[in-house]
C-alpha positions as CSV (number, residue, x, y, z in Angstrom):
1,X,-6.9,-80.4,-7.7
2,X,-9.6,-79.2,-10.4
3,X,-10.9,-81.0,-13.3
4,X,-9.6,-79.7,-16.5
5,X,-11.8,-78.1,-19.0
6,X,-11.4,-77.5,-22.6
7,X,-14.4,-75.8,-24.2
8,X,-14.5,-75.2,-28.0
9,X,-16.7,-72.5,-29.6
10,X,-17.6,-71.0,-32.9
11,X,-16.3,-67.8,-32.1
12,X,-14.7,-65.4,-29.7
13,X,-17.4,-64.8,-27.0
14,X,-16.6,-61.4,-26.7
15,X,-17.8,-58.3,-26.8
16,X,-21.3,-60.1,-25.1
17,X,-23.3,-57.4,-27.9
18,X,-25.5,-60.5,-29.2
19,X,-27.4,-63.8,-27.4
20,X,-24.5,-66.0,-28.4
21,X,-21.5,-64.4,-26.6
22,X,-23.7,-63.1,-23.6
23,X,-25.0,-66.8,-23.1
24,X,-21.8,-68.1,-23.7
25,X,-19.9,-66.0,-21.5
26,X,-22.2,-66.5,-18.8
27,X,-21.5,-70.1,-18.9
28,X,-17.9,-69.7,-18.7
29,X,-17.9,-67.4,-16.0
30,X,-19.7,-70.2,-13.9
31,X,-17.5,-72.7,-15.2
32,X,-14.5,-71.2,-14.1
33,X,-15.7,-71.0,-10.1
34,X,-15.6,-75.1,-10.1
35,X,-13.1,-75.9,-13.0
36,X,-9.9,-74.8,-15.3
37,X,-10.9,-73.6,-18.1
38,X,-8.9,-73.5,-21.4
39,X,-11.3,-71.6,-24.5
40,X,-10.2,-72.5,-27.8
41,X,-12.4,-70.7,-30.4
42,X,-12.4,-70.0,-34.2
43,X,-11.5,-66.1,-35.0
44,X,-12.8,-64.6,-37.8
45,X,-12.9,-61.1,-37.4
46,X,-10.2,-58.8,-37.8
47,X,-8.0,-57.5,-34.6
48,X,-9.1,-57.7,-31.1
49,X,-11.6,-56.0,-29.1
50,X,-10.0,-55.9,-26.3
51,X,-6.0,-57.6,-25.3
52,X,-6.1,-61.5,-24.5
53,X,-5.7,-61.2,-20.9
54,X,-8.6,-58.3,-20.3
55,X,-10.8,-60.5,-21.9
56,X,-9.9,-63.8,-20.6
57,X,-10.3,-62.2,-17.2
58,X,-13.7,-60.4,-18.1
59,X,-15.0,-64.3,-18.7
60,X,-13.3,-65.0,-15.3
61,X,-10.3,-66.4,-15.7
62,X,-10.2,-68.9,-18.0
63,X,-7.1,-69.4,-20.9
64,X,-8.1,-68.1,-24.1
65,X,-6.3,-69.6,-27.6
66,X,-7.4,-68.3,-30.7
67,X,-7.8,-70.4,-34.4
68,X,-7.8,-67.3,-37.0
69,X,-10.0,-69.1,-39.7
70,X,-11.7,-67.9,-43.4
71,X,-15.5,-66.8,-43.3
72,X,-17.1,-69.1,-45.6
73,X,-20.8,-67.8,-46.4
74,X,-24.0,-70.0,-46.8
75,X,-24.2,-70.4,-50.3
76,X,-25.1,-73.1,-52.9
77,X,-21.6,-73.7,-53.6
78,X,-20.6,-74.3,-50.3
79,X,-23.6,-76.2,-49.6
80,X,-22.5,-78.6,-52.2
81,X,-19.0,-78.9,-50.4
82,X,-20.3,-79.7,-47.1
83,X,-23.0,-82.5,-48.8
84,X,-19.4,-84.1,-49.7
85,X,-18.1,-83.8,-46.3
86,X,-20.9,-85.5,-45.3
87,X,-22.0,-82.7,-42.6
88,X,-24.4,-80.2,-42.2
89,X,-23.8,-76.5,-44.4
90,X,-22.7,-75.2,-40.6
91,X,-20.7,-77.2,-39.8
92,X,-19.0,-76.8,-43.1
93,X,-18.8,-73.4,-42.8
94,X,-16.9,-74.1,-39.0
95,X,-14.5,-76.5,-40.1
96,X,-10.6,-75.9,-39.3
97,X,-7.9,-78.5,-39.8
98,X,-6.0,-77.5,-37.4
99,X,-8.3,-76.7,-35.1
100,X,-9.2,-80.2,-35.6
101,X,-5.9,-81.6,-34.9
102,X,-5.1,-79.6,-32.0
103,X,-8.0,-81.0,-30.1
104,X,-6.8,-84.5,-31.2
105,X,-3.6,-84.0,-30.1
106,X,-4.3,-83.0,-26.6
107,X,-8.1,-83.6,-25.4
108,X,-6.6,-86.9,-23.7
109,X,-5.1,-84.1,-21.3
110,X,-8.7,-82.5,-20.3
111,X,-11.4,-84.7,-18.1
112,X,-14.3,-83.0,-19.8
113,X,-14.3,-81.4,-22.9
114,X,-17.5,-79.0,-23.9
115,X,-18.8,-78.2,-27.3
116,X,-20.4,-75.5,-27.4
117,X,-23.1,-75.2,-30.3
118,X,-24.0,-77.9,-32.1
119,X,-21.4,-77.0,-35.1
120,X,-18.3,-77.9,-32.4
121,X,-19.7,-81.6,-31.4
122,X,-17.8,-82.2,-35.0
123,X,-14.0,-81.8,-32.7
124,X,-15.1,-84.2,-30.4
125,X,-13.2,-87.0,-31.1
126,X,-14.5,-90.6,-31.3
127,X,-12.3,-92.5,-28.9
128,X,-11.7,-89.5,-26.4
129,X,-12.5,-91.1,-22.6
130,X,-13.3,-88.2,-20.8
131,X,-16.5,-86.7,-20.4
132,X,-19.0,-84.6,-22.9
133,X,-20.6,-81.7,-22.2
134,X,-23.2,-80.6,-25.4
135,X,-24.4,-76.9,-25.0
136,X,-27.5,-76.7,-27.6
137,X,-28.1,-72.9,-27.7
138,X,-31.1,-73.8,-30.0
139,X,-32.2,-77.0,-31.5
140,X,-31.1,-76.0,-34.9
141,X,-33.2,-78.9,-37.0
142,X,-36.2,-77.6,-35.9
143,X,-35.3,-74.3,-36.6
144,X,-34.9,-74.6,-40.1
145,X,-38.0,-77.3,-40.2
146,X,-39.9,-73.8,-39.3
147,X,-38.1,-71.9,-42.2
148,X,-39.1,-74.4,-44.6
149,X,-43.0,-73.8,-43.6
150,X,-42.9,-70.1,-44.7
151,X,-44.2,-68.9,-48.0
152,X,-40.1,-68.4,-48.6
153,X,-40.1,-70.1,-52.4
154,X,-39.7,-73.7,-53.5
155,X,-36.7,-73.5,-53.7
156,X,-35.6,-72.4,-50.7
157,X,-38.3,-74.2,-48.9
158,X,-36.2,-77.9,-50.3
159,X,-33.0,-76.6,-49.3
160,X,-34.3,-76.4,-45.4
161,X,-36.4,-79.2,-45.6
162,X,-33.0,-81.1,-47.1
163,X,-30.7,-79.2,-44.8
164,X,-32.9,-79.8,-41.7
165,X,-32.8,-83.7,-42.0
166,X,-29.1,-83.6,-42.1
167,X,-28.8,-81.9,-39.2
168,X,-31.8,-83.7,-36.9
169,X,-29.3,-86.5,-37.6
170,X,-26.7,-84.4,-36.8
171,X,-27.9,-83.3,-33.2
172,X,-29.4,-87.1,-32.8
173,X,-26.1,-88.0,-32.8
174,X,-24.2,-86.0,-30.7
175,X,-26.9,-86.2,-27.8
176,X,-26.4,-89.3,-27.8
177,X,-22.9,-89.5,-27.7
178,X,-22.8,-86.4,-24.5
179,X,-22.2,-87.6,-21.1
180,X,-24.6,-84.2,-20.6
181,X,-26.2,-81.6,-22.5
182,X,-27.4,-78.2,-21.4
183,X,-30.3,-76.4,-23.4
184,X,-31.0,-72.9,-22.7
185,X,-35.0,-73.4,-22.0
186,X,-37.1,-76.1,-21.0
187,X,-38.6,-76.7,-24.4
188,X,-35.3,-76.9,-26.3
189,X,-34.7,-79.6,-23.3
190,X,-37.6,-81.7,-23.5
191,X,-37.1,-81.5,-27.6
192,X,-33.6,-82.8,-27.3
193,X,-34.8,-85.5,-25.0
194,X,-37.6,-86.9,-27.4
195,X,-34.4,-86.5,-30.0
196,X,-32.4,-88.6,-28.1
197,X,-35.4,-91.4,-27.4
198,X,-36.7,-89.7,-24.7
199,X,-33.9,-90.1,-22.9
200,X,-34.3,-87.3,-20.3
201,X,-31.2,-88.3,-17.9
202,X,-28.3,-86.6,-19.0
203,X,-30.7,-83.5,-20.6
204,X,-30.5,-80.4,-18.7
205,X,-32.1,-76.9,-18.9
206,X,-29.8,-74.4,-17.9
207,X,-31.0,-70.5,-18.3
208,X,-27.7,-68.6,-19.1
209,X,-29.6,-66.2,-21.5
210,X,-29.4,-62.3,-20.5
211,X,-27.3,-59.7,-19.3
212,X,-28.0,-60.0,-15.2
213,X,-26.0,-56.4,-15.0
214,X,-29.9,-54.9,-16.8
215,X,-31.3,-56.0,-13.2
216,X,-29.1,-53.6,-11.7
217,X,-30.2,-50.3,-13.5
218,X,-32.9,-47.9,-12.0
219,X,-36.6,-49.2,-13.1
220,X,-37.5,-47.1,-16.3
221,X,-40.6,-44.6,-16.3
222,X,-43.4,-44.2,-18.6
223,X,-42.9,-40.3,-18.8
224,X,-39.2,-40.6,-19.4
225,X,-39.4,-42.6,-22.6
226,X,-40.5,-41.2,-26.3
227,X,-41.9,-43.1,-29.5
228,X,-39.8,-45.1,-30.0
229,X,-40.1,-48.8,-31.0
230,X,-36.4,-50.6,-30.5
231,X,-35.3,-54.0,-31.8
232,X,-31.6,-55.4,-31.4
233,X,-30.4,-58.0,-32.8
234,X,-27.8,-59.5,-35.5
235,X,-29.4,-58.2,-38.4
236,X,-27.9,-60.9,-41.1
237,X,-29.7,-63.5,-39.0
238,X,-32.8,-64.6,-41.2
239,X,-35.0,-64.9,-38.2
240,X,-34.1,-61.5,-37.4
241,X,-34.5,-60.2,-41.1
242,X,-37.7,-62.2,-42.3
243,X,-39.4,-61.2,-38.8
244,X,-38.6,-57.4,-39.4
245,X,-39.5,-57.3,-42.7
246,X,-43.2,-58.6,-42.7
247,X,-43.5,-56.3,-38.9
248,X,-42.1,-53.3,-41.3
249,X,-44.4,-54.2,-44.4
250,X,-47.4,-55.1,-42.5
251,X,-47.5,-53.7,-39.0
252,X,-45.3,-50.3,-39.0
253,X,-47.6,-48.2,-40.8
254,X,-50.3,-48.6,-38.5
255,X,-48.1,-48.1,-35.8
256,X,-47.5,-44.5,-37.6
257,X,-50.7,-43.9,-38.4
258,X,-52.1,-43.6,-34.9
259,X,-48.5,-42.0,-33.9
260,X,-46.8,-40.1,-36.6
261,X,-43.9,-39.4,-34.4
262,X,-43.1,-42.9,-33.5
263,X,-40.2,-44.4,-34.6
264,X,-38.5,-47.6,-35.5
265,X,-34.7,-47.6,-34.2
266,X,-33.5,-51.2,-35.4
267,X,-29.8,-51.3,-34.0
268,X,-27.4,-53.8,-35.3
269,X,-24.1,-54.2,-37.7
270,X,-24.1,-55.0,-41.4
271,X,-27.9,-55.2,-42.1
272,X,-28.6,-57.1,-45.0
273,X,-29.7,-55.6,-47.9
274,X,-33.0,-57.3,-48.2
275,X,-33.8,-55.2,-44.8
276,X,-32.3,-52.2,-46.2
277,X,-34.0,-51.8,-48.7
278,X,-37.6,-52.8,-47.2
279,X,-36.2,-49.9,-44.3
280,X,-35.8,-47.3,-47.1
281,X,-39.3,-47.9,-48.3
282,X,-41.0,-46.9,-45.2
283,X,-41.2,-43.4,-42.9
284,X,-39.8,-43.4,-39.3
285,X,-37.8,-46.5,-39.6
286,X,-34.1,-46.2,-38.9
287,X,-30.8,-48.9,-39.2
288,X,-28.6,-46.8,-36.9
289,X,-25.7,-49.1,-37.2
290,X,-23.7,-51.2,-34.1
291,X,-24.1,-49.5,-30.9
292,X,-20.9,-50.6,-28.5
293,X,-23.3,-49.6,-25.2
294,X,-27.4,-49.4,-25.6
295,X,-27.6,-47.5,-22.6
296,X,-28.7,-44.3,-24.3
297,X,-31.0,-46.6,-26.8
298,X,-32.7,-48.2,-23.6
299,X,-33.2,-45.1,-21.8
300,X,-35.6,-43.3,-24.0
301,X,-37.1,-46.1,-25.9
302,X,-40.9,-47.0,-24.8
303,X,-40.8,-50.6,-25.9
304,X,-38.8,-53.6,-27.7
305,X,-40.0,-55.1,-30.9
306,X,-39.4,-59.2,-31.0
307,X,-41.4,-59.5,-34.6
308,X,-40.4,-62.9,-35.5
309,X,-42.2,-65.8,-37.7
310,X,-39.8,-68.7,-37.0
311,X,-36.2,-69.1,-34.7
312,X,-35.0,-71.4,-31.9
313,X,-34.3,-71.1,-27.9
314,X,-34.8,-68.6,-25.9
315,X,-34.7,-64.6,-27.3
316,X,-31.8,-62.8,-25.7
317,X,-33.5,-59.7,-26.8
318,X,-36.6,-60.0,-25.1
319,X,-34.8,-61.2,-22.0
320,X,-32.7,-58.4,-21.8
321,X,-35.4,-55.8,-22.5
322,X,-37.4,-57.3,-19.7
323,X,-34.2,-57.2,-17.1
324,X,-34.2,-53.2,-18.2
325,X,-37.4,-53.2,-17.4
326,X,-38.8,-52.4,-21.0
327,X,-42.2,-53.4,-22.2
328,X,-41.7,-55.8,-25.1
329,X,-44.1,-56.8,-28.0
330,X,-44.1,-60.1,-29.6
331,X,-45.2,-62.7,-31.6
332,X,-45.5,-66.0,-29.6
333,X,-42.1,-67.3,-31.2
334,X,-40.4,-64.8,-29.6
335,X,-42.1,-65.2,-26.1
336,X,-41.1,-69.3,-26.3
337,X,-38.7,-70.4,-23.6
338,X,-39.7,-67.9,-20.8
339,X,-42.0,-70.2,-18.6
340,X,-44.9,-67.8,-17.0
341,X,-44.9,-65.4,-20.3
342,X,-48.6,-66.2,-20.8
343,X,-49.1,-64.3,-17.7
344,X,-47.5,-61.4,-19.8
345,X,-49.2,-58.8,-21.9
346,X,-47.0,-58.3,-24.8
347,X,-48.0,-60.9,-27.0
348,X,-49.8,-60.7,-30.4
349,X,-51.0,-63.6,-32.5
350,X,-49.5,-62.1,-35.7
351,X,-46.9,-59.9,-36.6
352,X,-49.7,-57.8,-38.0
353,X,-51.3,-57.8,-34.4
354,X,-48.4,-56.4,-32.8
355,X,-49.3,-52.8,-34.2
356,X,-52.4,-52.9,-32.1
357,X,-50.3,-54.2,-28.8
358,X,-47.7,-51.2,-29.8
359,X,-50.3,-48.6,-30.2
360,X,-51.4,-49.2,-26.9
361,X,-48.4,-49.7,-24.8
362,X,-47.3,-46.4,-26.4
363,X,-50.8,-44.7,-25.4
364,X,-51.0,-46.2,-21.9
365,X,-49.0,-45.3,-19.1
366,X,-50.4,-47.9,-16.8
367,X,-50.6,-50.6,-19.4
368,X,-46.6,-49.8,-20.1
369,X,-46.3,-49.9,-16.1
370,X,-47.3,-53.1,-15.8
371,X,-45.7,-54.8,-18.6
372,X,-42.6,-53.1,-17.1
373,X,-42.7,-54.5,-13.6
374,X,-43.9,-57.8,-14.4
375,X,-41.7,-58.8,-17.3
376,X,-38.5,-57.3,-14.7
377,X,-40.1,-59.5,-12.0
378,X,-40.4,-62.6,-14.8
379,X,-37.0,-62.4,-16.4
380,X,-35.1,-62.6,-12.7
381,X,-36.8,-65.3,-11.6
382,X,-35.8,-67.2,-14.7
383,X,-32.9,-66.1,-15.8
384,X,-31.3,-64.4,-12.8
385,X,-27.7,-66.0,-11.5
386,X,-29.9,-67.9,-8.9
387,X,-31.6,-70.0,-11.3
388,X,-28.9,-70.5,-13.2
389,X,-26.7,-71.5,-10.8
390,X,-28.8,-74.1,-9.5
391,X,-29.5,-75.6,-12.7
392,X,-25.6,-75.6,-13.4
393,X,-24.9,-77.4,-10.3
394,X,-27.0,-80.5,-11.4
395,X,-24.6,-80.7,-14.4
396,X,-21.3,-80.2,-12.6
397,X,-22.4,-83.1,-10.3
398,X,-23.3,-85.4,-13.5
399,X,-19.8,-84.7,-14.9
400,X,-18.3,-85.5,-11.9
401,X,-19.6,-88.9,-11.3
């Protein structure tokens, strides 16, 4: 008979269109060859993508239950709230009674119960016997340590200061408590350790970043592609917006300078308006809105932007435009995670650098043919299913003693 599994999550983990749901669904999908799986996850978003069943099958197998909850937004407000809750602003913004009596109720009827990001490990109740399984999708104090370094204000720059001491205690904590926790790259792992006191036994660096189905798809070639500059991503993600921002402001117009046919495609729902605007101020740069397939977008684009000053983990975006087999420029914050990337050639010092990077790749045929094959070659050997399921089966076994 097989273990039981519940796994709790902060949202749906489907359609896999950002790094969140694709790593998530990845997981599951391996989960549910050695376990039963039940998903409970908060709902937010209006209506379905898909029906229950298709999409419980699509993550291979497992029981899906939905909690339909109210979006609340980061704001000072609500920050206020969750410093009376005693939590971090996340895991305000994640809390649902019922949700948290449901997994009261029953988790005595699961042998291992999963929380997956860091705002979950608030279900896991205190007296539950069974074992914990911790994914950290990015070590989140340290993320907003980073924020608090840029010239963001003073303002802001106490608020992540404030809000990223509160959650180092946060993560310290549930470490701790895990029978096992899974971080999506080595350095996230060896950070959670020294978290934890350097405990390193029950840390483990799983890869499930990237869409393996990109490995699949003819290489691309050089003559094939246009101008065009691509970056995807959830554009009300600050990473995401201060990164593109400074690369619009600082690197772009170089970019058109030396190319005045390139062109900036930044694909994504609901940019926020600080990008908008920024966007409008500047020729060749396009918000073209969510894209339910990027197929068409990956075929003609000559590289992927990954402009980014500060973030956590590994970049799904950089993974997946390496599976595809497209060249992608970045700033060394967006290259962390992928062990071997100083052997790649995308990387600029700056975000102001990458424009020289950009100018070439887009120049060079044999430059963009090499970046090409060897970020393809780099991203299966770390991310393919082989490494992950090797990694995984480490876990499994420590849950199972």
């Amino acid at each position: 008979m097989r273990d039981r599994v519940l796994f709790l999550t902060t949202r749906l983990p489907w359609p896999p269109d950002i790094g969140g749901t694709q790593g998530t669904g990845r997981l599951l999908r391996e989960l549910a060859r050695e376990f039963d799986v039940d998903v409970w996850c908060l709902h937010r978003e209006p209506g379905l993508p898909a029906t229950i069943e298709d999409i419980a099958r699509a993550l291979g197998g497992v029981r899906l239950r939905l909690f339909p909850c109210r979006d609340r937004r980061r704001s000072a407000v609500n920050l206020a709230i969750s410093i009376l809750h005693g939590v971090p602003l996340n895991v305000y913004r994640n809390l649902h009674a019922g949700f948290a009596r449901e997994v009261r109720t029953r988790a005595s009827g699961y042998s291992i119960l999963i929380a997956d990001h860091y705002e979950m490990f608030h279900y896991v109740p205190r007296g539950y016997s069974g074992r914990v399984l911790f994914v950290e999708h990015n070590i989140e104090w340290d993320l907003w340590r980073r924020y608090a370094s840029l010239p963001v204000g003073p303002h802001l720059r106490a608020v992540a200061r404030f809000e990223s001491s509160r959650i180092r205690a946060y993560e310290r904590d549930a470490i701790r408590r895990a029978t096992a926790v899974v971080c999506l790259s080595a350095d996230d792992a060896r950070r959670a350790a020294a978290l934890a006191g350097n405990d390193v036994r029950h840390v483990h660096h799983v890869p499930v970043v990237g869409d393996t189905d990109l490995l699949q798809c003819p290489a691309p070639e050089y003559a094939a592609t246009k101008p065009i500059v691509l970056f995807v991503g959830t554009l009300t993600w600050e990473p995401n917006v201060d990164g593109l921002c400074e690369f619009i402001k600082t690197a772009w117009d170089a970019v058109r300078s030396a190319l005045p046919e390139a062109q900036l495609r930044i694909v994504g729902r609901s940019p926020h308006p600080r990008l908008q605007t920024v966007a409008q101020r500047h020729e060749g740069v396009l918000l073209t809105g969510y894209r339910e397939s990027l197929n068409e977008e990956y075929a003609v684009a000559r590289a992927v932007a990954a402009p980014l000053r500060f973030g956590g983990g590994v970049k799904v975006k950089v993974v997946n435009a390496m599976m595809r087999g497209l060249p992608v420029v970045s700033t060394p914050v967006g290259m962390e995670g992928i062990a071997g990337a100083e052997e790649y050639g995308g990387a600029a010092r700056t975000i102001a650098d990458m424009a020289g990077v950009l100018i070439r790749l887009m120049k060079d045929g044999a430059f963009w043919t090499h970046l090409s094959i060897t970020g393809r070659m780099l991203a299966e050997r770390r991310f393919g299913d082989a490494a992950v399921r090797e990694s995984l089966l480490r876990v499994l076994r420590s849950l199972r003693v």
